[in-house]
Backbone as JSON Lines, residues from 0, in Angstrom:
{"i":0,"aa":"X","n":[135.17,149.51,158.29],"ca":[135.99,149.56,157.07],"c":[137.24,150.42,157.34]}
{"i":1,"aa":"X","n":[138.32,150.19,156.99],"ca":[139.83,150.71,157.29],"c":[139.55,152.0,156.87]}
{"i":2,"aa":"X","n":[140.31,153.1,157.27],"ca":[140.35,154.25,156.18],"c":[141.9,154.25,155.15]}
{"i":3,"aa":"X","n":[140.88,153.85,154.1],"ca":[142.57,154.04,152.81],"c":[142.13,155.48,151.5]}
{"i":4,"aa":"X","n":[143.11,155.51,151.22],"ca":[143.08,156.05,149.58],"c":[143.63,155.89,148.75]}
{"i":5,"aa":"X","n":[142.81,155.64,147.64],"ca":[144.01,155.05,146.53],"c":[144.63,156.04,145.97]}
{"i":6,"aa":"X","n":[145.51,156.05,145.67],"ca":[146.6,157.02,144.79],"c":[146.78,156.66,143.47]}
{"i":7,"aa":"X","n":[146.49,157.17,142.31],"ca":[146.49,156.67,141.07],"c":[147.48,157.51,140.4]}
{"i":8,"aa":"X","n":[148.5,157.47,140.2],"ca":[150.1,157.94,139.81],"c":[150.29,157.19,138.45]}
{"i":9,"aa":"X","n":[151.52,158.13,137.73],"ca":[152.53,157.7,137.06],"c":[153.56,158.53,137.31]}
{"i":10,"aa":"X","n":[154.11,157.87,136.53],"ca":[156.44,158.51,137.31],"c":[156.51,159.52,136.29]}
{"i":11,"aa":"X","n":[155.88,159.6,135.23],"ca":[155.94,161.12,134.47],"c":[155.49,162.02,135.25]}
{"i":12,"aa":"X","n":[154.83,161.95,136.1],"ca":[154.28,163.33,136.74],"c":[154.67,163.7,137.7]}
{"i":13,"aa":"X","n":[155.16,164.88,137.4],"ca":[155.97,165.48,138.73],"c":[155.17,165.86,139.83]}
{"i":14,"aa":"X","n":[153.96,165.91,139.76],"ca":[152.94,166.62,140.66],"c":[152.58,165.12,141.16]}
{"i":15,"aa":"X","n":[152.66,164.09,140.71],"ca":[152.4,162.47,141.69],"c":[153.83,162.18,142.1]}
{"i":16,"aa":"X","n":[155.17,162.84,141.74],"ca":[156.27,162.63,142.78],"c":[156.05,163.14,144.02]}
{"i":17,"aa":"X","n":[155.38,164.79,143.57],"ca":[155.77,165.5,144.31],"c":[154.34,164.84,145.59]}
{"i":18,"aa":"X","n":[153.56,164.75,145.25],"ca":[152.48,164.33,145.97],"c":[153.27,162.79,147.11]}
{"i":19,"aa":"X","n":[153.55,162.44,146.28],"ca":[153.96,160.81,146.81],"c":[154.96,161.17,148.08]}
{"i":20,"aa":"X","n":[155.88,162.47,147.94],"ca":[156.84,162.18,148.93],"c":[155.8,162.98,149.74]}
{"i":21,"aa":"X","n":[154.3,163.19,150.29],"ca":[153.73,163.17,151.01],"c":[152.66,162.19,151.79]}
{"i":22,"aa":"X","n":[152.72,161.3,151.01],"ca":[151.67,160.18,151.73],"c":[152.34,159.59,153.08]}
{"i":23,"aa":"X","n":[153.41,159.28,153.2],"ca":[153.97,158.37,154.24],"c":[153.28,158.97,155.54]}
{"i":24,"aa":"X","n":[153.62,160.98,155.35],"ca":[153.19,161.35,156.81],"c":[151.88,161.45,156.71]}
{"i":25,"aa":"X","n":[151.05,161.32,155.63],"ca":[149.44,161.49,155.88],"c":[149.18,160.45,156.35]}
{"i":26,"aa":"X","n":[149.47,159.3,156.18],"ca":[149.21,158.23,156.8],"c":[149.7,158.07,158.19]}
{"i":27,"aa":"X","n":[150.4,158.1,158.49],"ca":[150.51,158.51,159.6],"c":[150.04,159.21,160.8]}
{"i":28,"aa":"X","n":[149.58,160.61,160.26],"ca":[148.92,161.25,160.88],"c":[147.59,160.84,160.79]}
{"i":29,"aa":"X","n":[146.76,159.87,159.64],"ca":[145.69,159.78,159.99],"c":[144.89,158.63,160.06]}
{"i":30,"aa":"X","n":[146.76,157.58,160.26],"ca":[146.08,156.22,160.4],"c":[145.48,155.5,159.27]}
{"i":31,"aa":"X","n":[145.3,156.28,158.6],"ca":[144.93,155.48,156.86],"c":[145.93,154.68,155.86]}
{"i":32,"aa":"X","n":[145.05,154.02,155.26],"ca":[146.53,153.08,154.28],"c":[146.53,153.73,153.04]}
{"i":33,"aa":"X","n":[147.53,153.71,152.35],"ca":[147.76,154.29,151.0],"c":[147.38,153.07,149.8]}
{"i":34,"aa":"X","n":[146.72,153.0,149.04],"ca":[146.74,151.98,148.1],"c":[147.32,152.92,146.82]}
{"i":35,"aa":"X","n":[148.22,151.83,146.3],"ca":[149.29,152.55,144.88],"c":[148.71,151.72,143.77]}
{"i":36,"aa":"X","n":[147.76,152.63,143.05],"ca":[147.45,152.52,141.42],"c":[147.97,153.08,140.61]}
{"i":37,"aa":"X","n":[149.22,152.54,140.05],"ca":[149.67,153.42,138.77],"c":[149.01,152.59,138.0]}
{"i":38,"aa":"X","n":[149.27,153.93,136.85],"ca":[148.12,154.15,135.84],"c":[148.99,155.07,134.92]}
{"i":39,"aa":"X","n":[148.71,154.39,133.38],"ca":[149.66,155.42,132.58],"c":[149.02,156.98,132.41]}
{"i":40,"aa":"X","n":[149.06,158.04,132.88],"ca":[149.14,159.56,132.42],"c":[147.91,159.84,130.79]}
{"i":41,"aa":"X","n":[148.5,159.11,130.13],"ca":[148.5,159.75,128.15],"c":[147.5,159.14,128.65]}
{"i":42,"aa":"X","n":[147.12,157.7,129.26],"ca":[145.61,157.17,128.98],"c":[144.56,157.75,129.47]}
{"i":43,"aa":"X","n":[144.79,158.31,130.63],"ca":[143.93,158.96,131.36],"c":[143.63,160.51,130.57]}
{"i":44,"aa":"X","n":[144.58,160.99,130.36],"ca":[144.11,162.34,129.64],"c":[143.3,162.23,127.98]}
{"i":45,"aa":"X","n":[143.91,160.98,127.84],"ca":[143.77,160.68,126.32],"c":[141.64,160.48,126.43]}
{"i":46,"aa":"X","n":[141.64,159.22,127.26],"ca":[140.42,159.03,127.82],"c":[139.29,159.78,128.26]}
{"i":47,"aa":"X","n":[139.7,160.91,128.38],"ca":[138.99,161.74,129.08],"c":[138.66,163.6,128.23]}
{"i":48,"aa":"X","n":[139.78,163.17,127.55],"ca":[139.26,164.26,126.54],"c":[140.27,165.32,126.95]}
{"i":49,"aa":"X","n":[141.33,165.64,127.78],"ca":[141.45,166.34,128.46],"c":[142.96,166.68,128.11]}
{"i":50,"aa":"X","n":[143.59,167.9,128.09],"ca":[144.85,168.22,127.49],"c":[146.26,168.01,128.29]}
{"i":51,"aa":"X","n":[147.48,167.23,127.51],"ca":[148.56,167.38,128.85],"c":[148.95,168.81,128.66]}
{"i":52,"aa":"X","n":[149.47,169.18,129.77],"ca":[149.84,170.56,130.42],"c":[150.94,171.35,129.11]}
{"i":53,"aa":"X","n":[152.08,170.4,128.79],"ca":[153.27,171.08,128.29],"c":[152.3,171.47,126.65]}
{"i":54,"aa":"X","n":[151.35,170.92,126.09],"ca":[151.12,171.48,125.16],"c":[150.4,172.62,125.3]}
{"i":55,"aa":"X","n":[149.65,173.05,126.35],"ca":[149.1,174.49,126.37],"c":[150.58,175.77,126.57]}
{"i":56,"aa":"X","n":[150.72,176.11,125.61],"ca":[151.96,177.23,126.0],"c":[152.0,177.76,127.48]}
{"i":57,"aa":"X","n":[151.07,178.41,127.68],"ca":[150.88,179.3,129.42],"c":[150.97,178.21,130.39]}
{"i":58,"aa":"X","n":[150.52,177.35,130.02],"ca":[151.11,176.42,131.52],"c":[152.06,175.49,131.02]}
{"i":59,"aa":"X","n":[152.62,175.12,130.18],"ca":[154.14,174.93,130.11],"c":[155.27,176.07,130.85]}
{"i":60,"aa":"X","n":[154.89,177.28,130.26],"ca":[155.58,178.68,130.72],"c":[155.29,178.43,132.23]}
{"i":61,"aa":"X","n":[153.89,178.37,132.81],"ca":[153.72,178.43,133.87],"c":[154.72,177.17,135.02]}
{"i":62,"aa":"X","n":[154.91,176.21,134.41],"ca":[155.09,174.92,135.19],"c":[156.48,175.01,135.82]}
{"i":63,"aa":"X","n":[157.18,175.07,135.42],"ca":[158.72,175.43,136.16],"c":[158.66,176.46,137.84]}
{"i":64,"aa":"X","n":[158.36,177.46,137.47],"ca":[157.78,178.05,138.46],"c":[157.03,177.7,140.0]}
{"i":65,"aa":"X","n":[155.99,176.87,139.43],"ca":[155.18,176.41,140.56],"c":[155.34,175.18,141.39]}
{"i":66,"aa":"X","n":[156.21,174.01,139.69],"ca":[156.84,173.36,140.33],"c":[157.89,173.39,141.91]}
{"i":67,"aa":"X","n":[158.7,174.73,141.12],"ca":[159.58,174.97,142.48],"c":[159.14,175.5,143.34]}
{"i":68,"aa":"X","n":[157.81,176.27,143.52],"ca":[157.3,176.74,144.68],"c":[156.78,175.1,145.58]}
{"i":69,"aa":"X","n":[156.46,174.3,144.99],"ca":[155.45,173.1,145.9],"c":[157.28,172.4,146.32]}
{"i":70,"aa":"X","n":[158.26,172.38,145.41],"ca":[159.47,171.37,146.09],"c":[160.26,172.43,147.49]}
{"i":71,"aa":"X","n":[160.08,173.99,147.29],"ca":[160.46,174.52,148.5],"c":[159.5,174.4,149.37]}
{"i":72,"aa":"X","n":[158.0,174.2,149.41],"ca":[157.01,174.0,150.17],"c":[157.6,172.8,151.09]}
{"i":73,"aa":"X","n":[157.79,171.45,150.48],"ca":[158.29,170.54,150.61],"c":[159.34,170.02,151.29]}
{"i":74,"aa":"X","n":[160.25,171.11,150.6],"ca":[161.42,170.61,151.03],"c":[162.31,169.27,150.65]}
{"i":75,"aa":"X","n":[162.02,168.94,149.55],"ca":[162.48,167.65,148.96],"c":[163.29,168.0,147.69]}
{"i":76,"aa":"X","n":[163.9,166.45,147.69],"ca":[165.04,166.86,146.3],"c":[163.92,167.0,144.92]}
{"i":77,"aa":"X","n":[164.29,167.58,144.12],"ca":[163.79,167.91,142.76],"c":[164.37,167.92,141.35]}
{"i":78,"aa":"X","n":[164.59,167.33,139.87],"ca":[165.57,168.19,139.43],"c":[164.25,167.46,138.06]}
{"i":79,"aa":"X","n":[164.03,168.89,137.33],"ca":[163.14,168.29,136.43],"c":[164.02,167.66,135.29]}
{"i":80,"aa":"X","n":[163.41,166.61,134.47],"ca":[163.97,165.57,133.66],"c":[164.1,165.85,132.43]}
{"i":81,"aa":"X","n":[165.49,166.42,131.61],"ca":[165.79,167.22,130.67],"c":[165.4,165.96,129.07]}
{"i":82,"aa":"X","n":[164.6,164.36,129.69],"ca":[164.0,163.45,128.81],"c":[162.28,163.56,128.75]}
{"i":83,"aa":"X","n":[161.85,164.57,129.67],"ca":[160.17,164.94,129.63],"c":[159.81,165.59,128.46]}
{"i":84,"aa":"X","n":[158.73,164.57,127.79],"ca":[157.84,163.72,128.63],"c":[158.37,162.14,127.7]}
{"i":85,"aa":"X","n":[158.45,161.29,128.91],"ca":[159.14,159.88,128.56],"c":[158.07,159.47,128.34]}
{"i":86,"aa":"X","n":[158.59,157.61,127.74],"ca":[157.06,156.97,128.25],"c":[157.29,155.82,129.46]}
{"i":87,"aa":"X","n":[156.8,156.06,130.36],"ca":[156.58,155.38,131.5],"c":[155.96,153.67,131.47]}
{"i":88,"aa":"X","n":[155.59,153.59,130.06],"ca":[154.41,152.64,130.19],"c":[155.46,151.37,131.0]}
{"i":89,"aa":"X","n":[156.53,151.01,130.02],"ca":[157.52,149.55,131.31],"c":[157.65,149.9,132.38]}
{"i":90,"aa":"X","n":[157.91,151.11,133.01],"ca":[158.01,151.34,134.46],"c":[156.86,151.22,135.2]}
{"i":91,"aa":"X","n":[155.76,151.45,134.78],"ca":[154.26,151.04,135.28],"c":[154.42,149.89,135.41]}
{"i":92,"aa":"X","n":[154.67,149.33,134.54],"ca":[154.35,147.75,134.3],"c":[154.8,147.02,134.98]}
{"i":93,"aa":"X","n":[156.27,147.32,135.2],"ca":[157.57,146.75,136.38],"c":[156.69,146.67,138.15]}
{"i":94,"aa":"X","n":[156.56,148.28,137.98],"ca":[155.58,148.4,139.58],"c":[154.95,147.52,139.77]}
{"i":95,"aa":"X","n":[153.43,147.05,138.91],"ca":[152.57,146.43,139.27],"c":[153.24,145.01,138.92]}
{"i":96,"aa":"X","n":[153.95,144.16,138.09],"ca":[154.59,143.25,138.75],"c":[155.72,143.07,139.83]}
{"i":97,"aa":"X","n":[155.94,144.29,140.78],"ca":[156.74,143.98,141.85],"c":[155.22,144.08,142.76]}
{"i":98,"aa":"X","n":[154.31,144.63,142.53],"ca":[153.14,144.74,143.52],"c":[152.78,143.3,143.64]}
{"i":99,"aa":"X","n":[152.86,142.5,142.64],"ca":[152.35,140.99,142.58],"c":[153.41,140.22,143.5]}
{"i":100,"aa":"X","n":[154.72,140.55,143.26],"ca":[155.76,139.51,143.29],"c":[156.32,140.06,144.7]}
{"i":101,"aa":"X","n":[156.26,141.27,145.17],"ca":[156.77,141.86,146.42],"c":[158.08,142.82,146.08]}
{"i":102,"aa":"X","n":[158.51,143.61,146.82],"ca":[159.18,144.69,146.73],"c":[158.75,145.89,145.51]}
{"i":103,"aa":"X","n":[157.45,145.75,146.27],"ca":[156.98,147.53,145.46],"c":[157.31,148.12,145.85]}
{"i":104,"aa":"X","n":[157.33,148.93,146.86],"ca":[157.87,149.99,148.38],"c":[159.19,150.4,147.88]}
{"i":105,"aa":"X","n":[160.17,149.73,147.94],"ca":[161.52,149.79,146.97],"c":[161.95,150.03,145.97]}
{"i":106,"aa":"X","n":[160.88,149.71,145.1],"ca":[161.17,149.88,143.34],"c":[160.2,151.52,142.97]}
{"i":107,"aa":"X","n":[159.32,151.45,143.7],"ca":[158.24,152.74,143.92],"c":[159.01,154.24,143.64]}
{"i":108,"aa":"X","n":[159.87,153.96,145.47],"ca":[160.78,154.97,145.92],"c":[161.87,155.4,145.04]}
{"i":109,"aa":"X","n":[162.16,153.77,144.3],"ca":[163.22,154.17,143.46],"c":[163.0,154.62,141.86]}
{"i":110,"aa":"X","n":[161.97,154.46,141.4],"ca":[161.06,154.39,140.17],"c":[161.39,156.13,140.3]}
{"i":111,"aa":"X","n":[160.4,156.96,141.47],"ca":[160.7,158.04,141.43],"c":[161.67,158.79,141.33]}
{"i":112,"aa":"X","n":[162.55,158.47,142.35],"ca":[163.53,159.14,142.72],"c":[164.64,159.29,141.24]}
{"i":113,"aa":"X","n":[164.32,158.38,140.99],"ca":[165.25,158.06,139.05],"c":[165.06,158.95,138.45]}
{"i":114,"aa":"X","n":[163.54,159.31,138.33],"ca":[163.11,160.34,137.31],"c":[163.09,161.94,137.6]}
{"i":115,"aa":"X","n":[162.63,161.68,138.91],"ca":[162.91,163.54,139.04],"c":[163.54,164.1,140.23]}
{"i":116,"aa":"X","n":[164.75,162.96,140.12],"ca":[165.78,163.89,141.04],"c":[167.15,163.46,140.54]}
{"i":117,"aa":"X","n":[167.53,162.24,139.82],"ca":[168.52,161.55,139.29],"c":[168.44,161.24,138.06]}
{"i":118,"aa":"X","n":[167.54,162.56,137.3],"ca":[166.43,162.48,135.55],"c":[167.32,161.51,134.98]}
{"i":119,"aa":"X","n":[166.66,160.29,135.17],"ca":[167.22,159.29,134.36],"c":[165.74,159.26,133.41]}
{"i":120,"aa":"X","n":[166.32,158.58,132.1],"ca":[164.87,157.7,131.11],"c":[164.69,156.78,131.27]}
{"i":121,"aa":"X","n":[163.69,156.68,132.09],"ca":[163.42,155.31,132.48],"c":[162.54,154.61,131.42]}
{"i":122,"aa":"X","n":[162.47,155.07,130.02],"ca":[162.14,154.57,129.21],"c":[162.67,153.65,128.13]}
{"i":123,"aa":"X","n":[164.36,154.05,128.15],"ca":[165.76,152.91,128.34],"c":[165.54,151.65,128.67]}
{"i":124,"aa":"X","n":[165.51,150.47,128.01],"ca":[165.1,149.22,128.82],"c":[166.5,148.86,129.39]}
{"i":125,"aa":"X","n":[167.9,149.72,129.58],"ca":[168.92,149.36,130.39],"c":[168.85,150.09,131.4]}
{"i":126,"aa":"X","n":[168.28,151.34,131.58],"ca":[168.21,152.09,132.54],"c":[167.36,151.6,133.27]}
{"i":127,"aa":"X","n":[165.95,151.29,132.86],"ca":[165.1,150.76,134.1],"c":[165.47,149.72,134.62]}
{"i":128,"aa":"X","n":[166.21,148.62,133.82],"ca":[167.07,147.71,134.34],"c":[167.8,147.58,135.45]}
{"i":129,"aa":"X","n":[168.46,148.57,135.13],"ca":[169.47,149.13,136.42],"c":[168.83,150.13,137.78]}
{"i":130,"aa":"X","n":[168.04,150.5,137.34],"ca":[167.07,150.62,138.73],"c":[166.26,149.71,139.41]}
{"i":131,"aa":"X","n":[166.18,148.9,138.69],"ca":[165.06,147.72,139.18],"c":[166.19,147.03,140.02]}
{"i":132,"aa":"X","n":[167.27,146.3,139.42],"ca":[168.27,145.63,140.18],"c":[168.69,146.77,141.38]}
{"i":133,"aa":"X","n":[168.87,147.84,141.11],"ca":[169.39,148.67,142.58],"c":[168.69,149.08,143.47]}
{"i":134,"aa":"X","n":[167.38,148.23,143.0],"ca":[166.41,148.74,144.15],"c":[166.22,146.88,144.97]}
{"i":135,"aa":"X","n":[167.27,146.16,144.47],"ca":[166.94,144.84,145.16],"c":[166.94,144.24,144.07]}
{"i":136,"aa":"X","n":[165.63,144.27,143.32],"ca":[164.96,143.14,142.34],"c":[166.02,142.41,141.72]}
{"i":137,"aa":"X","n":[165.08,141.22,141.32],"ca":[165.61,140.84,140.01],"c":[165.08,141.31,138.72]}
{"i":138,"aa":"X","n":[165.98,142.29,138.09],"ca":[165.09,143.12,136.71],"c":[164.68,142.02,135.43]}
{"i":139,"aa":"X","n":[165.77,140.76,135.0],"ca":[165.0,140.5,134.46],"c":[164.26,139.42,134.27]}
{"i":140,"aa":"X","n":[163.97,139.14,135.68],"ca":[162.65,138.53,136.07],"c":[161.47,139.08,136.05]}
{"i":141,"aa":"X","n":[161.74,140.55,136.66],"ca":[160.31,141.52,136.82],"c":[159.96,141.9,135.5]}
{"i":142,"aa":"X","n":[161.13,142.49,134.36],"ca":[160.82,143.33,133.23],"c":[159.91,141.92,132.15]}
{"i":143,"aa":"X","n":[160.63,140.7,132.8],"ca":[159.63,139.59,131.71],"c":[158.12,139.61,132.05]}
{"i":144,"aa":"X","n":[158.13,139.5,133.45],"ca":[156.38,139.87,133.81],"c":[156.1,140.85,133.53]}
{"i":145,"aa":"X","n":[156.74,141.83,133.72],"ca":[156.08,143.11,133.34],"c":[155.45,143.07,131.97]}
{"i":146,"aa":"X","n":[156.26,142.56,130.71],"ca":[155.79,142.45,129.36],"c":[154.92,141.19,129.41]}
{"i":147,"aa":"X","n":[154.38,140.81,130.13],"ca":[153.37,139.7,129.9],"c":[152.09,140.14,129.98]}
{"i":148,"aa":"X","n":[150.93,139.51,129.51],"ca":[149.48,140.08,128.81],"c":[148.6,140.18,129.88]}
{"i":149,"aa":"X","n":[148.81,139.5,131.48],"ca":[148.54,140.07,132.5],"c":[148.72,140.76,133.01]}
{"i":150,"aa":"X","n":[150.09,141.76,133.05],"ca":[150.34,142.99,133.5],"c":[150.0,143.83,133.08]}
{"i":151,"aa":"X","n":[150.67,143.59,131.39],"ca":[149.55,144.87,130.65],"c":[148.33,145.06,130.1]}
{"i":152,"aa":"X","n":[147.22,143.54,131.07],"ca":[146.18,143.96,131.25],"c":[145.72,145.14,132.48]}
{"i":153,"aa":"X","n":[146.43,144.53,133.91],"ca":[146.31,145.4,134.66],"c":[146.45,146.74,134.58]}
{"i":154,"aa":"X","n":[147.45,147.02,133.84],"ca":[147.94,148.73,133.77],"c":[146.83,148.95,132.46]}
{"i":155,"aa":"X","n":[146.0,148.35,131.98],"ca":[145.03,148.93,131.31],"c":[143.64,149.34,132.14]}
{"i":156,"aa":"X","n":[143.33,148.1,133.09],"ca":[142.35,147.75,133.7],"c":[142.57,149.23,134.91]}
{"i":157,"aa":"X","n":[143.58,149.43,135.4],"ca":[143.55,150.83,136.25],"c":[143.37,152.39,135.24]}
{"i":158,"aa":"X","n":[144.0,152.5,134.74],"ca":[143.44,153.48,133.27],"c":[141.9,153.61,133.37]}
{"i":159,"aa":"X","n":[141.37,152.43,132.74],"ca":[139.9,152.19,132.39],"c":[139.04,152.58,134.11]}
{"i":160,"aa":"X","n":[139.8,151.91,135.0],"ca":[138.64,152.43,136.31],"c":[139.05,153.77,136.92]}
{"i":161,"aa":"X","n":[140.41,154.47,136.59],"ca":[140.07,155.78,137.19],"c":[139.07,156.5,136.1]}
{"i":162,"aa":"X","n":[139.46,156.04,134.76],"ca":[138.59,157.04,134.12],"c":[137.07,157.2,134.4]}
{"i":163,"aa":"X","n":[136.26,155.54,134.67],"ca":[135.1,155.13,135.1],"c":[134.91,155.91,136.53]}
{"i":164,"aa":"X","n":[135.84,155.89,136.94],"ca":[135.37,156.71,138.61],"c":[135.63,158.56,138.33]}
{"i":165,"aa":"X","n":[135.72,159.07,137.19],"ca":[135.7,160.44,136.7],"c":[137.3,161.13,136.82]}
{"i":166,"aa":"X","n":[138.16,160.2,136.73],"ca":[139.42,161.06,137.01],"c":[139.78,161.72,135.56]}
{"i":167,"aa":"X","n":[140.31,162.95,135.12],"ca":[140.76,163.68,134.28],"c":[142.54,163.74,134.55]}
{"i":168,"aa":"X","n":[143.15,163.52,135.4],"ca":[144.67,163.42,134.91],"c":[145.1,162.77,136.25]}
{"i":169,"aa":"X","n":[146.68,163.08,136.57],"ca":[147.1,162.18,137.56],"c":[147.55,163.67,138.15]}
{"i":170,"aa":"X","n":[147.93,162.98,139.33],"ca":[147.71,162.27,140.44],"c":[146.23,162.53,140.61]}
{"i":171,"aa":"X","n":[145.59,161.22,140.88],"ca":[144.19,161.57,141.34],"c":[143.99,160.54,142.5]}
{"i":172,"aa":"X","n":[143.31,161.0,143.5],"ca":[143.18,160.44,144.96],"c":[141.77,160.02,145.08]}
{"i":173,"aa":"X","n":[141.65,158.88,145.58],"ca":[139.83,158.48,146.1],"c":[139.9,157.75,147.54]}
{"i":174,"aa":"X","n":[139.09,158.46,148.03],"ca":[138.68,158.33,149.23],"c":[137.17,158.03,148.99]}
{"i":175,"aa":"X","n":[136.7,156.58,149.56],"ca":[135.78,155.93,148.88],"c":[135.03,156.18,147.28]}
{"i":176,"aa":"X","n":[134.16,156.85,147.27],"ca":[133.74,157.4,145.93],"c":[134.29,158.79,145.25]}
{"i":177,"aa":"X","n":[134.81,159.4,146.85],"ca":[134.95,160.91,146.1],"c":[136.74,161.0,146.04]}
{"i":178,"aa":"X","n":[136.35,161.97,144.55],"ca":[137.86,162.14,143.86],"c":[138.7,163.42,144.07]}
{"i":179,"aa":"X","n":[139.72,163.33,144.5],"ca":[140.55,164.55,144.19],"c":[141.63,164.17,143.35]}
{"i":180,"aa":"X","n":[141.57,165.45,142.72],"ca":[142.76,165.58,141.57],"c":[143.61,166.68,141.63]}
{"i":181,"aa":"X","n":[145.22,166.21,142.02],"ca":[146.09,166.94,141.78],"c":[146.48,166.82,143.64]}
{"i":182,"aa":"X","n":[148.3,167.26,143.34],"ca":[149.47,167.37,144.59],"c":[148.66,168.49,145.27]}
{"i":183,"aa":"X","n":[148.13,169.56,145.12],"ca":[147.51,170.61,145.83],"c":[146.23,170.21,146.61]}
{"i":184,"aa":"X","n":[145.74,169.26,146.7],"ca":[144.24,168.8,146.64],"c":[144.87,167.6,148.1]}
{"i":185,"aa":"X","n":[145.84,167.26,148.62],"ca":[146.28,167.38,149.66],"c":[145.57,167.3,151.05]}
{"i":186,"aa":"X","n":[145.57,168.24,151.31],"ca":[144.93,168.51,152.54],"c":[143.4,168.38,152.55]}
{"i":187,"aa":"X","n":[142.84,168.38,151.23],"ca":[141.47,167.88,151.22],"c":[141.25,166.23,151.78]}
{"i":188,"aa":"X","n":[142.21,165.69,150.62],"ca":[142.42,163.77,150.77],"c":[142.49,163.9,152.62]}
{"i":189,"aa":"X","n":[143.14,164.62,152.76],"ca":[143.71,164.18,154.34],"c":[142.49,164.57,155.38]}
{"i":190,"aa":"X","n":[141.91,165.23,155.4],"ca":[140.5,165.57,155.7],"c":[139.46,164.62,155.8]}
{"i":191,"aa":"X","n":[139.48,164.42,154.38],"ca":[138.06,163.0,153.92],"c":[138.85,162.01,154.83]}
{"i":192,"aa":"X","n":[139.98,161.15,154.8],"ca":[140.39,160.2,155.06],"c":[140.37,160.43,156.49]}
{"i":193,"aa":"X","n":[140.48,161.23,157.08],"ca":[140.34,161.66,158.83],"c":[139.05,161.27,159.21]}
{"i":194,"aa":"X","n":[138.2,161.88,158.54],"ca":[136.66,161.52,158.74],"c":[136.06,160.41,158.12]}
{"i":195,"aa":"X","n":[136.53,159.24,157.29],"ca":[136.33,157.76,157.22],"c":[135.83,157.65,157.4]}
{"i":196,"aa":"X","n":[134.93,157.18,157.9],"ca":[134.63,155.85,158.52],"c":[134.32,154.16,157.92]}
């Protein structure tokens, strides 16, 4: 059996940007494939009982901070999104119909890069527009699938199985059955996935 992990993301979360501009070299280094499940955020926390961050005061206070400690860790561009927290749900939706139709890889890179380094709202149906076309696509070819009752079955159907496989927020990583949750949790994924088999 290959060694992969799925990555279960949304573009609201800065901690699955920040995570994401690390998979290319984990894979790399460990020969494993990345599988990309986005998954909307609100459902997963909503699902699970479990609180988003900016409403607890202390880790709202806290988040700026640590954020910039993991983007100097990094070393990557950053600029948090003065439209947080958007709703992502069409930009999910867009992904997994470019995952169907081809040029995910492109729209992915660019999905991110929109939101938390070029804080666009990608909740704008002209703005995601205009990222979708500048990442190649045809936007509104993709944005019509995207609103069709198969896509936004899928982006339900990933919701419903991270929650079934015990995930509590995003970014959450599985390496066969077992889960990690969160950009810090890292070097664990890369570990399990080393030892595969």
């Amino acid at each position: 059996m290959p060694r992969r992990v799925e990555f279960f993301f949304d573009y609201l979360s800065p901690y699955s940007y920040l995570a994401d501009t690390q998979l290319s070299g984990l894979a790399a280094r460990t020969g494993g494939e990345i599988v990309y499940r986005p998954a909307l955020l609100h459902g997963v926390l909503t699902g699970s009982g479990n609180t988003p961050p900016p409403t607890v005061p202390a880790r709202a206070r806290h988040m700026p901070a640590d954020l910039a400690r993991w983007v100097a860790r990094y070393g990557v561009d950053f600029a948090f999104n003065p439209a947080f927290p958007m709703s992502t749900v069409n930009a999910l939706r867009a992904a997994l119909a470019a995952q169907a139709a081809g040029g995910f890889a492109a729209l992915h890179r660019a999905l991110f890069r929109a939101v938390w380094v070029e804080r666009k709202n990608v909740s704008d149906a002209a703005v995601l527009g205009d990222v979708i076309a500048k990442a190649g696509l045809d936007s509104d070819a993709l944005l019509a699938e995207a609103a069709s009752e198969p896509t936004k079955a899928r982006l339900k159907a990933n919701v419903d199985e991270a929650l079934a496989r015990g995930a509590f927020g995003l970014p959450s990583f599985f390496v066969g059955d077992e889960l990690f949750f969160g950009n810090d949790r890292l070097g664990f994924v890369e570990a399990a996935l080393s030892s595969a088999r």
